[in-house]
N, C-alpha and C positions, 0 to 999 in steps of 0.2 A: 689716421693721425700721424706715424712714422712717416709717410709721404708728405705731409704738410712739415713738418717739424723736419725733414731734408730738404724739403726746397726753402725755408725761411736760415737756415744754417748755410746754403749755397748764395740767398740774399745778400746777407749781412756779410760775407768772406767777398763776393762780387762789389761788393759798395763801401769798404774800408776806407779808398780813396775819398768819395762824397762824404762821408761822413768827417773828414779828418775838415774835406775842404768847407762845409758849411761851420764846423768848429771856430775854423780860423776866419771863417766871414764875421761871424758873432764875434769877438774875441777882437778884431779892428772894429765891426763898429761901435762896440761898445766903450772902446781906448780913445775912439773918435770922439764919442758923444760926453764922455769926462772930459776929453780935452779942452772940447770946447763950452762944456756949462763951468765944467769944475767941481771939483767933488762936494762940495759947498753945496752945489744951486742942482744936484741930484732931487729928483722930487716924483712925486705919483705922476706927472709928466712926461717923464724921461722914461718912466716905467712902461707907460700904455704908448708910446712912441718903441717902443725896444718890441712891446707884445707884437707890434704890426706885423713885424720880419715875419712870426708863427703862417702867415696867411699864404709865404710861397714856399714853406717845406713840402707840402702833401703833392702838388703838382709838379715840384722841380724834381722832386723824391720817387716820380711813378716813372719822368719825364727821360730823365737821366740813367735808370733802371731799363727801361725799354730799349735805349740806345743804346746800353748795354749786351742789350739782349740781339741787339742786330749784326754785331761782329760773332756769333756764333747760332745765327739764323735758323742753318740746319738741327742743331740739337734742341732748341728752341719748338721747330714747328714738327718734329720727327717724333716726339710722341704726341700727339694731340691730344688727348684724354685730357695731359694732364696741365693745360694752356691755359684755362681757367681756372684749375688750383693758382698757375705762379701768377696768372694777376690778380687772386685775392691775395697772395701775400704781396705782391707790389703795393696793392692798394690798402693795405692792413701797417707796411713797414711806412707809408707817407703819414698814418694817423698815431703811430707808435711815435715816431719825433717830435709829431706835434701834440701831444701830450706832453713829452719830457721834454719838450718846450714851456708848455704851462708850467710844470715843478720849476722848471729855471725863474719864471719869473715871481713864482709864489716865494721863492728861496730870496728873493731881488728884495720883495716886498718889506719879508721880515726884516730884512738889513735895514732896510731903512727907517721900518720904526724902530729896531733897536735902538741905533746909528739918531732917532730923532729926526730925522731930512723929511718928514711929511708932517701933516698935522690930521691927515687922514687916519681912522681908525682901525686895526686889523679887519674887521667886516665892514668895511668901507674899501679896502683895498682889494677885499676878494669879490666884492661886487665889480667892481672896475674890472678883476682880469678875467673874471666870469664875462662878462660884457664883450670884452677884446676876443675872448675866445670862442665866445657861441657866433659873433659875426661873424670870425675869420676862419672859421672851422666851415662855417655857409660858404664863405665865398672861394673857400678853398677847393672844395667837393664841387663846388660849380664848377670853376677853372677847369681842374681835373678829369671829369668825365669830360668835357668839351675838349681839352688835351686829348685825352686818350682816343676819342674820335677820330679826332683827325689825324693822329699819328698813324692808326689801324686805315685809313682810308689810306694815307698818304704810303703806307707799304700793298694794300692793296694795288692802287691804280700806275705808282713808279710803275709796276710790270709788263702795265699794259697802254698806258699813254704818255711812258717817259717820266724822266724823274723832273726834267724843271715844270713840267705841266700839271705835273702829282704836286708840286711845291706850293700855286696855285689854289690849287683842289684843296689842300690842306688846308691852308690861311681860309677859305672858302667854307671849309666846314666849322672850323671851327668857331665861325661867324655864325652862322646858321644853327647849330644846335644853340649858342647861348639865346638869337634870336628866339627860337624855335620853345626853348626854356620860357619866357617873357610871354608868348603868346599862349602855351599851356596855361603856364598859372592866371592869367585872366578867364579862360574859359572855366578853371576849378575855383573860380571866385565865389561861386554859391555855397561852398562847405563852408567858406569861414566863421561862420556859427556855429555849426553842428557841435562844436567840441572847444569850449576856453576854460584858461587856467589862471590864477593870477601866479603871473611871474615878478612886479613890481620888486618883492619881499627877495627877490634872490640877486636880479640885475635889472638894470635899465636898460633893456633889449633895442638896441639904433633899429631891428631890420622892419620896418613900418609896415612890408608887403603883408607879415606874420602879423601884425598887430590888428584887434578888432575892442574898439572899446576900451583900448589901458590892458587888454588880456594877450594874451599868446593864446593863437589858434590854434591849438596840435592837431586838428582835424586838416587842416591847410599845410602843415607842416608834414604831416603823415603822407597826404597823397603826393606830396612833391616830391618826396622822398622815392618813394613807389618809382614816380615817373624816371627820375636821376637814374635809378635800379634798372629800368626796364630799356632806356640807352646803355646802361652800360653793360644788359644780357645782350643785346643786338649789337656793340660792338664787340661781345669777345663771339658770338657766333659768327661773326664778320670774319674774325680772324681766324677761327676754326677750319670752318669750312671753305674762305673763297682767298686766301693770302696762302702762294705757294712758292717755296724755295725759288 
């Protein structure tokens, strides 16, 4: 646990900069998007429009982290043990933001019925950011490990067939796993019975591949998970064993 709880302490000291910068991204666009509605015509709109931004914390967060981690390479791959601790917390610190991304917009929400600017009801608005969030949370974690992929391919193969041709290889992978993603879950298409829930009562879930009948599959949800997991043990054994100073 001290080794987890040193390296998320050496995270957040390494990443002060990013965090300050995604601050000030939110922070214009949101001066933006008053400017141009007017604090008037602010509404549950504006709100699931602001949620979006949450969808590129987790991978600009793991993304920017890693590149991080290239300007001191050698302390990085010098103890390997402990390579796959730091990217669970890389990939632990992309899903911490995007949580207190959600509180920001749950904090949005209240404002606004306080404030009056919806006619939507507190559980009417937490359905929506629920909604915003279990998509963007999906398509996040997708990005992400297909990110991480190709980053781990692309410091792999730079070594060995050049960095503009690893640049290639990269854009190249990370085409192919999300591919690779699309043609899995068709072949695990037979679970999607095995296991539904009604989620109606919580959100109105957009992602339809998950949907069977008006329910959420968690059986379908479960295994894709699994799979997401078992790229992402093969890229840090990727990185373990075959990426060398």
């Amino acid at each position: 646990m001290s080794i987890y709880k040193g390296l998320w302490k050496k995270e957040m000291m390494m990443m002060r900069g990013f965090h300050v910068f995604m601050l000030l991204v939110f922070i214009a666009v949101t001066g933006i998007t008053i400017y141009q509605r007017g604090l008037a015509l602010l509404d549950e709109v504006t709100l699931m429009g602001l949620s979006m931004m949450g969808m590129i914390l987790l991978p600009a967060t793991l993304l920017f982290s890693l590149n991080m981690e290239v300007h001191q390479m050698s302390i990085f791959l010098f103890l390997k043990k402990q390579i796959s601790k730091q990217i669970h917390i890389k990939f632990l610190h992309g899903v911490f933001l995007t949580g207190l991304y959600l509180l920001v917009m749950v904090v949005m929400s209240i404002i606004l019925k306080l404030f009056e600017m919806t006619n939507y009801s507190f559980i009417q608005l937490f359905k929506l950011l629920m909604t915003a969030f279990l998509f963007n949370l999906f398509i996040a974690i997708l990005i992400t490990v297909s990110v991480y992929g190709a980053w781990v391919m692309h410091q792999w193969m730079k070594e060995n067939i050049g960095f503009v041709f690893s640049m290639f290889a990269l854009f190249l992978v990370f085409f192919l796993v999300i591919k690779s993603f699309e043609w899995i879950l068709s072949i695990l298409s037979f679970l999607a019975d095995w296991w539904l829930i009604e989620i109606q009562a919580i959100a109105d879930i957009p992602l339809t591949i998950f949907i069977v009948d008006n329910q959420l599959s968690l059986s379908l949800v479960i295994a894709f998970g699994l799979v997401l997991y078992g790229f992402y043990r093969f890229f840090t054994w990727v990185l373990v064993k075959r990426v060398e100073v």
